[in-house]
N, C-alpha and C positions, 0 to 999 in steps of 0.2 A: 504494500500500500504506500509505503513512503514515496519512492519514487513515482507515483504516478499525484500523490499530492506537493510534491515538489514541483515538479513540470505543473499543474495547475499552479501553484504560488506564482510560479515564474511569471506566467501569464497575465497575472495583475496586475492593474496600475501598481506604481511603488509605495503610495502611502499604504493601501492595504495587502500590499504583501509583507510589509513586515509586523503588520497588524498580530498580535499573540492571537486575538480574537478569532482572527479570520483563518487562521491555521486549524484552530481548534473545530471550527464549522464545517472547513472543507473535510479533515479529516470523520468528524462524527457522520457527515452525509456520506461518503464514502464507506464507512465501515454500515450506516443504517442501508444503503441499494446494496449491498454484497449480501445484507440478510434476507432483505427481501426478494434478492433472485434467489435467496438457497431455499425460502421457503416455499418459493411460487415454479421452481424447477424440479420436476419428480427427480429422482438419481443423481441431483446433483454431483453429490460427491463420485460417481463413476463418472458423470463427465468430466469434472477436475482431476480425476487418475489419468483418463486417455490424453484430456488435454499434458499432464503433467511429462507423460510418460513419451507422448509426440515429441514433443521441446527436448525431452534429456535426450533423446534418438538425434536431434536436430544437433544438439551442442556437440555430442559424440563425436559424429560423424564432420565437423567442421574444422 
């Protein structure tokens, strides 16, 4: 999660990227849509294995 709320920080204007506030926002929205695809997705978690398990093939292989 960090790197993808980093790259969002990035993105903001400068007064509210260094905002403590807006870090903590982006972050809790971020971690609340991760919960509600896991609850709103049947097998989630077998899709995050195939996903996980594609990528480590990918890195391997590079």
């Amino acid at each position: 999660m960090t790197p993808l709320a980093k790259s969002i920080e990035e993105r903001l204007p400068a007064r509210l990227s260094n905002s403590y506030w807006v870090s903590i926002l982006i972050r809790t929205a971020l971690v609340v849509s991760s919960l509600c695809v896991a609850l709103l997705l049947p097998f989630f978690g077998l899709v995050m294995a195939l996903i996980g398990s594609l990528l480590c093939i990918l890195i391997v292989s590079v």
